[in-house]
C-alpha positions as CSV (number, residue, x, y, z in Angstrom):
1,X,-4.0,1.1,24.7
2,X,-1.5,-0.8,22.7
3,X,0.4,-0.6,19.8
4,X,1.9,-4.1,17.9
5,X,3.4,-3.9,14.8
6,X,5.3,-6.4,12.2
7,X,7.5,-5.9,9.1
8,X,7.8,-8.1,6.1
9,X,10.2,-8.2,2.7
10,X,9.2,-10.0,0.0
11,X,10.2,-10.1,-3.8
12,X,8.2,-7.7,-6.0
13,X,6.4,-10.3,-7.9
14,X,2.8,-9.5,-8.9
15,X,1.9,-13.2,-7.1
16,X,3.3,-11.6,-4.0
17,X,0.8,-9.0,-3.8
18,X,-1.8,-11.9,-2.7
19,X,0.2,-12.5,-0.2
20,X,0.5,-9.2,1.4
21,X,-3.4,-9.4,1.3
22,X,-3.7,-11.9,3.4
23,X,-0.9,-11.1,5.8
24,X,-2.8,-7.9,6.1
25,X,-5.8,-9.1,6.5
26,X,-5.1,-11.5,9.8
27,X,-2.8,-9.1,11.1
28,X,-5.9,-6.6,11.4
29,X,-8.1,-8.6,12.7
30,X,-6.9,-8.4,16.3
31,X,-8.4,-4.9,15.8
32,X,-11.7,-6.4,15.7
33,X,-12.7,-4.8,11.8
34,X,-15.9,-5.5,10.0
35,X,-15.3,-7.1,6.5
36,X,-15.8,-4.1,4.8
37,X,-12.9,-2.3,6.6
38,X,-10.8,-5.3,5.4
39,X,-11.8,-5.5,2.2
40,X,-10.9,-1.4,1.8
41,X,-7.3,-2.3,3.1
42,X,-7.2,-5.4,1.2
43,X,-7.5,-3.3,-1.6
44,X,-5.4,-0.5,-1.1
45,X,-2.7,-2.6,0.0
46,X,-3.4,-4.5,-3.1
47,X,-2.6,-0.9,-5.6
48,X,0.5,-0.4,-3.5
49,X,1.8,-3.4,-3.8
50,X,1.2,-3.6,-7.4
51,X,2.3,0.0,-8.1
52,X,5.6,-0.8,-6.5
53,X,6.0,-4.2,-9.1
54,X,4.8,-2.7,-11.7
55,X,6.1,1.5,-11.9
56,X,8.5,0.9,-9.1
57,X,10.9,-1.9,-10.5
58,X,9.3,-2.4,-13.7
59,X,8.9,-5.8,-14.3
60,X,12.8,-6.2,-12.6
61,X,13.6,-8.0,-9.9
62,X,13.8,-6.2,-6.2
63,X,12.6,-5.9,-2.7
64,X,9.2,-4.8,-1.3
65,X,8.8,-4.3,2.3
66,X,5.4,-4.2,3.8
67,X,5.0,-2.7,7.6
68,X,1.8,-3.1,9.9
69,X,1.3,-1.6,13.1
70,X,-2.2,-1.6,14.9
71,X,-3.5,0.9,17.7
72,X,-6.2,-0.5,19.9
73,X,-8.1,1.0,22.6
74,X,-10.4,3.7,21.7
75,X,-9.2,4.6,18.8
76,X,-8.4,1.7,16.9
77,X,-6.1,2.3,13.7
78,X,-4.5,0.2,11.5
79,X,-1.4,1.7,9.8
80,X,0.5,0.5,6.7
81,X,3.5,1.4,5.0
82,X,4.6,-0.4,1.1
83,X,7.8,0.7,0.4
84,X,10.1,-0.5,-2.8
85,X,13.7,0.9,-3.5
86,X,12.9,1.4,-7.5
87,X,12.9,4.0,-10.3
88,X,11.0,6.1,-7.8
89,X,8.6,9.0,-8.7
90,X,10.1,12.7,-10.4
91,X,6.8,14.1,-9.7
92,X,4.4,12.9,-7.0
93,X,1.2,15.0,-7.8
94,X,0.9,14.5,-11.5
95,X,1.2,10.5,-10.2
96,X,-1.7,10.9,-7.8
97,X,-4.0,12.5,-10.7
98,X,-6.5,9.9,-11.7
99,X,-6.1,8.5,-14.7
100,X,-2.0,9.0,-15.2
101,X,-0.2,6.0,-15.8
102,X,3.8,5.5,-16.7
103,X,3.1,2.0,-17.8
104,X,3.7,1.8,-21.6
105,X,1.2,-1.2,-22.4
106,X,-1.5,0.6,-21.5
107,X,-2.8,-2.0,-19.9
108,X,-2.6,-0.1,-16.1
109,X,-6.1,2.5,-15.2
110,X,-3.8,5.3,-13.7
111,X,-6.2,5.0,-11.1
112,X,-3.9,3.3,-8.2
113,X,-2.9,6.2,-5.8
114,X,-7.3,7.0,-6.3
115,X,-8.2,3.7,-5.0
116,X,-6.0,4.0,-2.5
117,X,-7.2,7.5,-1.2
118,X,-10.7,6.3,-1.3
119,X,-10.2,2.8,0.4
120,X,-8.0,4.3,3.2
121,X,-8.4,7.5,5.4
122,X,-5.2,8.9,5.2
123,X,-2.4,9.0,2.8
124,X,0.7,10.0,1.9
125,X,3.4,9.2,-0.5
126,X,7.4,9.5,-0.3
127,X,9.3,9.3,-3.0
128,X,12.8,10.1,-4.5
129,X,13.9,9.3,-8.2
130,X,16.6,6.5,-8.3
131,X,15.7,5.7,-4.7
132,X,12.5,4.4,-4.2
133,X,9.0,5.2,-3.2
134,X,6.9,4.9,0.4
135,X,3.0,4.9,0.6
136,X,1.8,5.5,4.4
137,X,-2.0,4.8,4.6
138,X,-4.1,5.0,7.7
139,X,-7.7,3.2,8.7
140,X,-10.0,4.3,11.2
141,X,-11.7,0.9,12.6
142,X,-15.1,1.3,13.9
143,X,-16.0,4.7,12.8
């Protein structure tokens, strides 16, 4: 059983979050995932990414780092971490309700953290206001 993992930074610009798709997506394959499983972290990845342009830095310039590691063997697991050093989050439960949104166009679902919950198997969120915010997510592969 072994473990590999990788880091990445890269600017918080929404054309980024592509990006940290695809880099996701080949660095899970060595776990052998079916398409489904990579289209659910595809996607989650895809929310936390955004989240962290979008609520975490607000449209200003900044840092987002993305880490990957990947347990094989029996239990094969893919874990991710998104983290941003931004306006961070005051209160980290009314965030997670569906539907709640800070972004003042209107144009955002509220619905990011919920994606993420339902695409991943575990989740948890760190954050601190005026420092930043972490999302940890966990997939099973092959359950």
């Amino acid at each position: 059983m072994g473990c590999q993992s990788m880091k990445m930074e890269f600017d918080a610009r929404s054309e980024n979050e592509e990006f940290a798709r695809v880099v996701t997506a080949v660095f899970m394959s060595r776990l052998n995932p079916t398409l489904e499983e990579i289209d659910d972290v595809k996607t989650a990845v895809s929310e936390a990414v955004t989240n962290a342009v979008i609520h975490g830095y607000q449209g200003k310039e900044g840092t987002i780092c993305l880490k990957l590691s990947a347990e094989e063997g029996e239990n094969r697991r893919l874990f991710v971490s998104v983290q941003d050093q931004g306006v961070g989050i005051a209160d980290i439960k009314q965030a997670m309700e569906p539907m709640f949104t800070t972004d003042p166009s209107g144009e955002r679902s509220g619905m990011g953290f919920s994606f993420m919950e339902a695409f991943m198997d575990e989740m948890k969120v760190e954050s601190e206001p005026g420092k930043g915010t972490r999302v940890f997510m966990t997939k099973y592969i092959g359950r």
